[in-house]
ZAZAMAR-787842 format. One record per residue (C-alpha): x, y, z. Coordinates in steps of 0.001 Angstrom, whole numbers, plus 524288, in hexadecimal, padded with zeros to 5 digits. Layout:
BEGIN
XYZ;...
This chain:
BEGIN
5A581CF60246701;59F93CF59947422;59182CF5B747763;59299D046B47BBD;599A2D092446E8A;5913CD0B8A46349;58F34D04C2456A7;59742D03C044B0C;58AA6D0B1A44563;58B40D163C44DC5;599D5D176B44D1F;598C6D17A943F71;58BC6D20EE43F3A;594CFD2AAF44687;5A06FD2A6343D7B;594D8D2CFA4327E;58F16D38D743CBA;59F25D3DD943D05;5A121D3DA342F17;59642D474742D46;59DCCD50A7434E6;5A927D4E1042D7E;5B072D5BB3427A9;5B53AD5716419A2;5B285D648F41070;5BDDBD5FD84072E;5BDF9D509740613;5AEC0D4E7340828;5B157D426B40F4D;5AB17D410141ADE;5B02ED3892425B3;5AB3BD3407433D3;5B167D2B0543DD7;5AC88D2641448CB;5B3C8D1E8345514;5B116D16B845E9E;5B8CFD15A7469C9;5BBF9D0B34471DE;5B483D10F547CC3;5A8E0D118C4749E;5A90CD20E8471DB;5A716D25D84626D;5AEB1D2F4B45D9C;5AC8DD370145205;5B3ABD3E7E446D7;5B2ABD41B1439D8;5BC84D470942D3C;5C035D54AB42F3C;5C706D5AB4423C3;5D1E3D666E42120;5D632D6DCC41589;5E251D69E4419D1;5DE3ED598241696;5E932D535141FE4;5E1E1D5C1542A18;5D4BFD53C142726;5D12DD492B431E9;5CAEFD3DE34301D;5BD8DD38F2436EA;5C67DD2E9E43E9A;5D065D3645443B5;5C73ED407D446A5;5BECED360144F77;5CC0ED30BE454C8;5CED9D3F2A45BA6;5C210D415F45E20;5C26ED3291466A9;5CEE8D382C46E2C;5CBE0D45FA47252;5BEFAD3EDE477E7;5C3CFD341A48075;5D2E4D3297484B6;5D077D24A84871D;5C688D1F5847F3A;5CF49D1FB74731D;5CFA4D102A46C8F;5C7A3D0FDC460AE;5BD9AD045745F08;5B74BD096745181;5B6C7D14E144782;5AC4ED153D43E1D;5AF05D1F144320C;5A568D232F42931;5A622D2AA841D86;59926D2D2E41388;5A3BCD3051409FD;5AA1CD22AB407EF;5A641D154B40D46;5ABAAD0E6141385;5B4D5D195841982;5C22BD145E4221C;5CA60D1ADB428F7;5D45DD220F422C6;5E2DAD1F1D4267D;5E84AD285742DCA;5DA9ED259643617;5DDB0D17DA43838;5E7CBD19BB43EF3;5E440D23A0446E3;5D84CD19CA449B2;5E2B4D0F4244D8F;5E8B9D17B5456A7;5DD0DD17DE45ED0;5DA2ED085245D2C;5CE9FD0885454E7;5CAC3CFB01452E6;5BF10CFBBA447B2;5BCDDD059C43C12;5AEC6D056C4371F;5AB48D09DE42A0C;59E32D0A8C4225E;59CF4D04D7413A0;59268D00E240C24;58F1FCF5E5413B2;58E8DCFCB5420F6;59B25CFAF542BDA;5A5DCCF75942B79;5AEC6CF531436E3;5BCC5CF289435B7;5C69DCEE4B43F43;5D102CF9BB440DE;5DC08CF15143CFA;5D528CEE0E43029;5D646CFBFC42AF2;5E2E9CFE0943178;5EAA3CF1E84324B;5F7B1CF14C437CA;5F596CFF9C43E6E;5FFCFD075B44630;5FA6FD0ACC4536E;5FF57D10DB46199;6048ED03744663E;60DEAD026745B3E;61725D0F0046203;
């Protein structure tokens, strides 16, 4: 991270500030993402649920489209923090990894019992599919 982009802290106390906002009236479980772009900007997002469940999108995806209608350049993905006061430590899911991996993310940061964790992207997604495979 660059001296200008915040701390793993503060990414992760804003995935913890999005999963408060989270909308989850049937599962109960709460979700918040935060990412950090490569231009240092956070972007936000939390679990939004439907009646209809294949409707429901996840904290990641929803931070992910939240990152691209903001900035049409600044689109490479340095970190995402998710948090969830549900379930510790709490990864990605994956249909959200590789929607992460289509943006570049580099580092997924967790919290367990002992604090963060970070996690090189190609540790939770190893031999991933991405745009320079077409």
């Amino acid at each position: 991270m660059t001296e200008r982009s915040p701390s793993v802290d503060s990414l992760m106390r804003a995935a913890r500030e999005a999963a408060e906002r989270a909308y989850a009236p049937y599962s109960r479980f709460l979700v918040g993402a935060a990412i950090l772009t490569e231009g240092g900007a956070v972007h936000a997002g939390c679990n939004v649920e439907n009646a209809s469940y294949g409707l429901s999108i996840c904290a990641e995806r929803n931070a992910a489209t939240t990152m691209v209608s903001a900035d049409g350049e600044d689109r490479r993905i340095k970190s995402v923090a998710v948090f969830s006061p549900n379930v510790a430590p709490c990864f990605p899911c994956g249909a959200c990894r590789q929607f992460l991996r289509e943006f570049g993310c580099e580092e997924v940061v967790v919290e367990n019992a002992s604090g963060l964790r970070r996690y090189p992207f190609e540790e939770i997604l190893p031999n991933s599919f991405g745009p320079e495979h077409l």
